[in-house]
C-alpha positions as CSV (number, residue, x, y, z in Angstrom):
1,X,-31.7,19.5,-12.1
2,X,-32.7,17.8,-8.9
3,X,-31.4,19.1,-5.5
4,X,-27.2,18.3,-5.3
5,X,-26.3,16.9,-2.1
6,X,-22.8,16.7,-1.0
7,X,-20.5,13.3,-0.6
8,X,-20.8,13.6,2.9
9,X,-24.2,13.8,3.3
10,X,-25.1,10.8,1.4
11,X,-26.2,8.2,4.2
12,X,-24.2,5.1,2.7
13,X,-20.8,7.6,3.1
14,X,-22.1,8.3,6.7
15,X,-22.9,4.8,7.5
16,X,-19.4,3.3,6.1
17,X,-17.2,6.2,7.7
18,X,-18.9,5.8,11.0
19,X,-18.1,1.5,10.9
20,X,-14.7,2.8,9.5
21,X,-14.3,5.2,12.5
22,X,-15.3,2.4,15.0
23,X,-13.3,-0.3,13.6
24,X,-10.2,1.7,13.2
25,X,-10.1,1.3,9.5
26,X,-10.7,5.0,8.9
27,X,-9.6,8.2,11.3
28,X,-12.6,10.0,12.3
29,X,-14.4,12.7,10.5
30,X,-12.3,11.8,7.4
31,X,-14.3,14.0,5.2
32,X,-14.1,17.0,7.6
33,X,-10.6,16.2,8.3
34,X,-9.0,18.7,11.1
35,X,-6.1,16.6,12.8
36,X,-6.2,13.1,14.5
37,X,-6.6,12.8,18.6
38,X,-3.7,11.2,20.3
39,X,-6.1,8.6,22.5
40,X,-7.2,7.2,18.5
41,X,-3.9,6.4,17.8
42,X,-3.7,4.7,20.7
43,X,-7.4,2.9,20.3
44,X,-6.5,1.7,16.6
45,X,-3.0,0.1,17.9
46,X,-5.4,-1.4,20.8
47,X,-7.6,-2.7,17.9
48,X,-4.4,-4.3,16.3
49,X,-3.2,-5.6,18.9
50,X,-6.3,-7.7,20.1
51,X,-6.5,-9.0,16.6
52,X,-2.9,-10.3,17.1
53,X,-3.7,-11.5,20.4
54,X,-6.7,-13.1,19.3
55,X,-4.3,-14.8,16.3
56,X,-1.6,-16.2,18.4
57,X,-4.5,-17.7,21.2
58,X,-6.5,-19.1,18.4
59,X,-3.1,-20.8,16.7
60,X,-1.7,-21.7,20.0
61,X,-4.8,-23.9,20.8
62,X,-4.8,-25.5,17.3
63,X,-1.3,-26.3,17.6
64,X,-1.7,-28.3,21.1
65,X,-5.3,-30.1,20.3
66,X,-6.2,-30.2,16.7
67,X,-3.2,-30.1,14.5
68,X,-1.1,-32.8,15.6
69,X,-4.3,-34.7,14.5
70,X,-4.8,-33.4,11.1
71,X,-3.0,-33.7,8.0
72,X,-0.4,-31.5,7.5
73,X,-1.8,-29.5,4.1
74,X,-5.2,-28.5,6.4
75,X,-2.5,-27.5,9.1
76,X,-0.5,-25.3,6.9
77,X,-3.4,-24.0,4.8
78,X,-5.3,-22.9,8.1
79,X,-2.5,-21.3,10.1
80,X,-1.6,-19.6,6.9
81,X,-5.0,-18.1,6.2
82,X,-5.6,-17.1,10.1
83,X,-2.0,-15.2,10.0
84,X,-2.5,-13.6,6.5
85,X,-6.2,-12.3,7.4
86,X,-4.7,-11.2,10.3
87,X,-1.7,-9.1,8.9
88,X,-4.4,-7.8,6.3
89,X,-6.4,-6.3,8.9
90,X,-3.4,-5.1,10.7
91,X,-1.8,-3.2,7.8
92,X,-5.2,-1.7,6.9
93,X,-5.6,-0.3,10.4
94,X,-2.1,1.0,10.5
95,X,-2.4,2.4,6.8
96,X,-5.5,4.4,7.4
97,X,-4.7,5.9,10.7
98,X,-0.9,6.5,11.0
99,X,1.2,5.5,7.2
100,X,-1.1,6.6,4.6
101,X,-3.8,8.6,6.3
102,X,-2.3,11.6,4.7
103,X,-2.6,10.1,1.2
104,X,-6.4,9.2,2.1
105,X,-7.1,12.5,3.5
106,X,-5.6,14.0,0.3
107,X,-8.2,11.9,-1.3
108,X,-10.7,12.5,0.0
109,X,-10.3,16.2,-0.4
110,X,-9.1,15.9,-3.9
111,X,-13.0,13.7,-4.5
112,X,-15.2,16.9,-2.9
113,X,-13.2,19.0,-4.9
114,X,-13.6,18.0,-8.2
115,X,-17.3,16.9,-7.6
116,X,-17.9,21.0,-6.0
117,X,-15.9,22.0,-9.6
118,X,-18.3,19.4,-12.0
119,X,-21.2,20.4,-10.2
120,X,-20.9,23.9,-10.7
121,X,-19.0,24.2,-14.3
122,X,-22.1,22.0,-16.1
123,X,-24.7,22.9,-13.5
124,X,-25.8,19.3,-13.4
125,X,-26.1,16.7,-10.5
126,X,-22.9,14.7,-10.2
127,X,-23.8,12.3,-7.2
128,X,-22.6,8.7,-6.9
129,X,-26.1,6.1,-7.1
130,X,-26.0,5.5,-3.6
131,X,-29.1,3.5,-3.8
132,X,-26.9,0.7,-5.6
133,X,-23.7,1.1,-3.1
134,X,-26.3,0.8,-0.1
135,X,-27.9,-2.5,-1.6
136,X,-25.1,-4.1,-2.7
137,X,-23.6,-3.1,1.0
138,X,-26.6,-4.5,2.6
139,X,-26.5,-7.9,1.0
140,X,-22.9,-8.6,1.1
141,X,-22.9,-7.7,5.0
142,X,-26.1,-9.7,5.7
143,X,-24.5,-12.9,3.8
144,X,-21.6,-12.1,6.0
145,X,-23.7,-11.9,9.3
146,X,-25.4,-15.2,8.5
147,X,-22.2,-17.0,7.8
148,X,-21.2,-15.9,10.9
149,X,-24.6,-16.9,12.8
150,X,-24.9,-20.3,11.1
151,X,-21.1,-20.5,12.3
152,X,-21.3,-20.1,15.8
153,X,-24.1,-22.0,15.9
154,X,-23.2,-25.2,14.5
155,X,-20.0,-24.9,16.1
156,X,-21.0,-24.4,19.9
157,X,-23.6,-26.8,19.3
158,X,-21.4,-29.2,17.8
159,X,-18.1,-29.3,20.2
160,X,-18.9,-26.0,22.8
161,X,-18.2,-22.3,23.6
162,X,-14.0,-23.3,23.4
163,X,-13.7,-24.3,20.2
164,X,-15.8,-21.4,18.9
165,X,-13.8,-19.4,20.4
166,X,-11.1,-20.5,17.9
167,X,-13.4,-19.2,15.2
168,X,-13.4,-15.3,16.9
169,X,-10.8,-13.7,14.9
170,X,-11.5,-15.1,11.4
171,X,-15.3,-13.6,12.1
172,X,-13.7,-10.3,13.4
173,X,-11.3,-10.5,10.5
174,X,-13.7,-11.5,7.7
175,X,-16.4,-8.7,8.5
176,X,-13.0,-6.3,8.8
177,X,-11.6,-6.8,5.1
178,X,-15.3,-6.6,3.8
179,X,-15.2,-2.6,5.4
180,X,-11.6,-2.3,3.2
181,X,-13.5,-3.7,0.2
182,X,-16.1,-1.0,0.7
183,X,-14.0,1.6,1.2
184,X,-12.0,1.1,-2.4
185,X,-15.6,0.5,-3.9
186,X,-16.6,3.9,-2.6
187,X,-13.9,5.4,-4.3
188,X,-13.9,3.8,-7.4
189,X,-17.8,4.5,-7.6
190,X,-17.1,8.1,-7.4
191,X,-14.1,8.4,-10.0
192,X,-16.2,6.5,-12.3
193,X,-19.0,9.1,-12.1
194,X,-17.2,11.5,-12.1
195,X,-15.3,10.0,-15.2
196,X,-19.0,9.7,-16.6
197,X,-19.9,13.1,-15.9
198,X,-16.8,14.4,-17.8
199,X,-17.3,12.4,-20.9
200,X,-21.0,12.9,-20.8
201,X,-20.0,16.9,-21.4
202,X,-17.7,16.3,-23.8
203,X,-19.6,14.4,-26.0
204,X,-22.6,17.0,-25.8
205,X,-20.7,20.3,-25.5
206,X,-20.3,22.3,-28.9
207,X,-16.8,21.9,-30.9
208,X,-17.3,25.8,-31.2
209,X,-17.2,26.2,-27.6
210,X,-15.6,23.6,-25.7
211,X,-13.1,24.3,-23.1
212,X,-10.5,21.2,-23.6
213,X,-8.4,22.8,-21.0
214,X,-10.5,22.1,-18.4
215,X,-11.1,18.7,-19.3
216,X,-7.1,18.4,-19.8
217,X,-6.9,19.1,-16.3
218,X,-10.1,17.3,-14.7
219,X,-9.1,13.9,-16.2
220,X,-5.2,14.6,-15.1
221,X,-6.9,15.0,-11.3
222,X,-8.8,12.3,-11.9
223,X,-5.8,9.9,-12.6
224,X,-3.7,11.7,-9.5
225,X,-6.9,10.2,-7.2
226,X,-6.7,6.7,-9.4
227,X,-3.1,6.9,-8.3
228,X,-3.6,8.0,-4.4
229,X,-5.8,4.8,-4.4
230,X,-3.8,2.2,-5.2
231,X,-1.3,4.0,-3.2
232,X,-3.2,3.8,-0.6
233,X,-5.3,0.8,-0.4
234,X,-2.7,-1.5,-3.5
235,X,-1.0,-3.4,-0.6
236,X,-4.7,-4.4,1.1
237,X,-5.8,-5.5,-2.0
238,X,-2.7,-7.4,-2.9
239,X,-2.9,-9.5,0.8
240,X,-7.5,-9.6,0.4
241,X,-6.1,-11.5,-3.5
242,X,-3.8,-13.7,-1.6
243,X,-6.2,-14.4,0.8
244,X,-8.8,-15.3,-1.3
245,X,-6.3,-18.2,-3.2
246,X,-6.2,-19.6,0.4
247,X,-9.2,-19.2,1.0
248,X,-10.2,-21.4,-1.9
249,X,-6.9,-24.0,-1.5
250,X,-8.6,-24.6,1.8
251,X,-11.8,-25.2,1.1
252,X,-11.2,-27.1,-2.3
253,X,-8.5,-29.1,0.2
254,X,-11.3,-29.8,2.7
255,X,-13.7,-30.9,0.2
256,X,-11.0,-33.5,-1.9
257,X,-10.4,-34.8,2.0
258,X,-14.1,-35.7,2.1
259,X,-14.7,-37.1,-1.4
260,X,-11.7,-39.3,-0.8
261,X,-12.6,-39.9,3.0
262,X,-9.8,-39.0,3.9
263,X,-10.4,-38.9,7.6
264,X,-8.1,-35.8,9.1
265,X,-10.2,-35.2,12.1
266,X,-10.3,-38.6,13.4
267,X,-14.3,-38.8,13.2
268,X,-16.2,-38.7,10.1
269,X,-16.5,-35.0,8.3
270,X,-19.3,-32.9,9.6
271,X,-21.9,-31.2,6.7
272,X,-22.1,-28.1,9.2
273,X,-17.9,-27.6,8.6
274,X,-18.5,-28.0,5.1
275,X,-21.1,-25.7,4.6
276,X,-19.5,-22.8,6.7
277,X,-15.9,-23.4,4.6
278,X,-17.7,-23.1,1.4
279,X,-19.8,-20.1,2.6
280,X,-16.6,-18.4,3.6
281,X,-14.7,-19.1,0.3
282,X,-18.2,-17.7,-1.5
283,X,-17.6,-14.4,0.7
284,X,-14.0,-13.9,-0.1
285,X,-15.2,-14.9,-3.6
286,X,-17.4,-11.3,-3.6
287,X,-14.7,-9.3,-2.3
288,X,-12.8,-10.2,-5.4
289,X,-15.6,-10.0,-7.9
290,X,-16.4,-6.5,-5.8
291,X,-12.9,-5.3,-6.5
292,X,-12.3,-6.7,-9.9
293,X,-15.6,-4.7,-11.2
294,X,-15.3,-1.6,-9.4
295,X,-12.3,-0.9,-10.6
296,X,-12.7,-2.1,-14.2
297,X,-15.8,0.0,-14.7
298,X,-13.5,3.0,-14.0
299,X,-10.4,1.9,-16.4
300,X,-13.5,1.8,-19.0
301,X,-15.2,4.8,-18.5
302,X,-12.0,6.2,-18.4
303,X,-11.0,4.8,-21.7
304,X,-14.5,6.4,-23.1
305,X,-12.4,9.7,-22.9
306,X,-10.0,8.3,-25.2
307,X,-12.7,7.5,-27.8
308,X,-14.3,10.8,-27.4
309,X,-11.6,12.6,-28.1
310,X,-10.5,11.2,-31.3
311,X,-14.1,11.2,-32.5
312,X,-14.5,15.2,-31.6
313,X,-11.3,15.5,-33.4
314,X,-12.9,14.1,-36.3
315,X,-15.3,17.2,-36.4
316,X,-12.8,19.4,-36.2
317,X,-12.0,21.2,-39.9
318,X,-8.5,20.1,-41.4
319,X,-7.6,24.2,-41.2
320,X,-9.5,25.8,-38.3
321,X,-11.0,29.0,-39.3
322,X,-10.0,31.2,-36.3
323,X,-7.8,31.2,-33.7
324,X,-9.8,30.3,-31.3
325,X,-10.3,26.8,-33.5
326,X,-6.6,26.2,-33.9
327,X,-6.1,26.6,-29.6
328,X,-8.9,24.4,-29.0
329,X,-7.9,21.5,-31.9
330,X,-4.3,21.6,-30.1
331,X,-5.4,21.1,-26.6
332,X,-8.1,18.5,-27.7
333,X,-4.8,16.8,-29.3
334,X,-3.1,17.6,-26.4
335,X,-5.5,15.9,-24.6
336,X,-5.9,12.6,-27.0
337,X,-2.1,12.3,-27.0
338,X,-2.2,12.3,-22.9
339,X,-4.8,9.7,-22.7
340,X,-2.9,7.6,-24.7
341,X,0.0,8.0,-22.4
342,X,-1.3,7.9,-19.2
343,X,-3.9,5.1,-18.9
344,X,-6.7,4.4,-15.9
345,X,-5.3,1.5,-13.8
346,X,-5.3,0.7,-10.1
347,X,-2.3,-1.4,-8.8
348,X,-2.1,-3.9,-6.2
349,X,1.3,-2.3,-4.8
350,X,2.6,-2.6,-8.4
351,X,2.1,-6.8,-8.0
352,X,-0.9,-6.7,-10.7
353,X,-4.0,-4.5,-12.0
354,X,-6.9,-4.8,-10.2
355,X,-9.5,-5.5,-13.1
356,X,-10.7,-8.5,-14.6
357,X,-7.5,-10.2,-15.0
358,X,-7.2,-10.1,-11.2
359,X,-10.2,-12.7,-11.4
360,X,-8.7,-15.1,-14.0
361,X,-5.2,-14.7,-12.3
362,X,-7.0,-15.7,-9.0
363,X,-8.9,-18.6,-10.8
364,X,-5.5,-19.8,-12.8
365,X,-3.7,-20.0,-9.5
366,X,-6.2,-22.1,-7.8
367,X,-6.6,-24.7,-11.4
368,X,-3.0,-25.3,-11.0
369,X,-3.0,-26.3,-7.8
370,X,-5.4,-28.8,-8.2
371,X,-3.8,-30.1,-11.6
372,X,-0.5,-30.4,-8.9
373,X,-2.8,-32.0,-6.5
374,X,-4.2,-34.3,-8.1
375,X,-1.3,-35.6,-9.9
376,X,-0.1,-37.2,-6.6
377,X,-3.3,-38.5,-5.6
């Protein structure tokens, strides 16, 4: 068995807490948790309140010089995305440090626990692929960076440093919800390991000597840290779902207005504004596909426990010949007849499940809005 490091000393976790810490999406030294300083209260309600400020300047100025000129869907549709990224952001800092920080805390404790418990019941190497979460990191927060770049470029050389400075907050806000998306893929890499790591044992472990009382209680913990995060991350994910519709009402809007050149600027579209829209839906896009697959890998491994159970049962003589037999057939029963019960989901504040269906729900919403759309054109 190779070397087990702790959760904490994996150099994604340290890399994600520390941009957490910074950006007031996370208190500090969450995995070492000892009580929050009064002065980071105070920084993370600073850190919400620029983004506000940075809201209302940004839809001030749009109001007095660019959407008196435009139509009134590309009005609506933009002030509406800048105010719901916005609140996003806002909620997530407020959640983490101050509402739910308890609730994370508890998770977070309740993770090291159960992988110090696996690691030292089966003597094997329960760590999360960090290899995988640092790549996938990398990539999404490099597309991010270039958007951003290509962005600021086209847009300063296009019309100056003022109306990029509209632009700000939805580049603060953008890089923002992809640190929320990280966080709840963090988590849900872990349970799903550690949902692997479970099953894995009970599938090679001995009828004669398993322990189904321990795996009773591991997958019950298990679901209690499923549940902590939808508690405490369901009402981000809800607003980063609604975001993304709007995101992609905007840019399909902005891209109809061109093919039908429909002129809402006054001048003829500019490729540049094109491309960055586009890019930006394509980046909310991930988030989803980020969240929709994290969280769907653990609902199936977790249903793998399900299946292992029955089939163990199966293996299990009609009359058990001892005691010992009969205890462990009713707690593997026990156990079968809980996982049926109580199945793996995280919840978007109750709205929805975050799994596949999220995607298609996402994708429905947007195909009837074009079918309306394009009925009145």
């Amino acid at each position: 068995m190779k070397r087990y490091k702790e959760l904490t000393s994996k150099k994604f976790v340290k890399i994600l807490q520390t941009i957490s810490a910074i950006t007031a999406l996370s208190v500090p030294d969450l995995f070492t948790y000892g009580g929050l300083p009064v002065i980071y209260i105070l920084y993370s309600i600073l850190i919400a309140f620029t983004l506000v400020a940075l809201s209302v300047y940004t839809l001030y100025f749009k109001v007095i010089y660019f959407y008196k000129n435009l139509l009134a869907t590309v009005s609506i549709l933009d002030s509406v995305t800048i105010a719901s990224v916005t609140l996003t952001n806002v909620l997530s800092i407020f959640f983490a440090v101050i509402f739910r920080r308890r609730k994370i805390v508890s998770l977070v404790k309740n993770l090291q626990e159960i992988e110090r418990v696996l690691n030292e019941k089966f003597q094997v190497s329960c760590e999360i692929n960090e290899k995988s979460l640092l790549i996938v990191f990398g990539l999404l927060e490099t597309f991010l960076f270039s958007y951003i770049a290509f962005d600021c470029v086209s847009q300063i050389r296009t019309h100056g440093f003022f109306l990029y400075s509209l632009s700000v907050v939805m580049h603060l806000n953008v890089f923002l919800v992809s640190i929320t998306v990280s966080q709840v893929q963090l988590f849900s890499t872990c349970i799903k390991q550690y949902f692997s790591v479970v099953n894995e044992q009970l599938a090679t472990t001995k009828v004669a000597t398993i322990k189904m009382k321990f795996f009773l209680q591991t997958y019950d913990k298990l679901c209690d840290i499923v549940d902590l995060v939808s508690d405490s991350y369901g009402i981000q994910i809800a607003c980063v779902t609604f975001i993304i519709i709007i995101c992609l009402i905007e840019s399909l809007n902005l891209l109809m207005k061109c093919a039908l050149r429909v002129q809402t600027l006054g001048e003829v579209w500019p490729i540049t504004l094109l491309i960055a829209d586009t890019w930006n839906s394509i980046i909310y896009i991930l988030f989803g596909i980020i969240l929709s697959i994290c969280c769907q890998q653990v609902s199936n491994e977790a249903n793998n426990t399900s299946v292992l159970s029955y089939k163990i049962l199966l293996n299990f003589p009609s009359r058990p010949k001892s005691q010992n037999d009969e205890i462990n057939k009713s707690e593997l029963l026990l156990l079968a007849e809980h996982l049926s019960q109580r199945r793996v989901k995280f919840s978007a504040a109750g709205l929805f499940d975050v799994d596949h269906t999220m995607l298609y729900m996402i994708f429905g919403s947007i195909a009837a809005y074009l079918v309306i759309v394009l009925q009145f054109k």
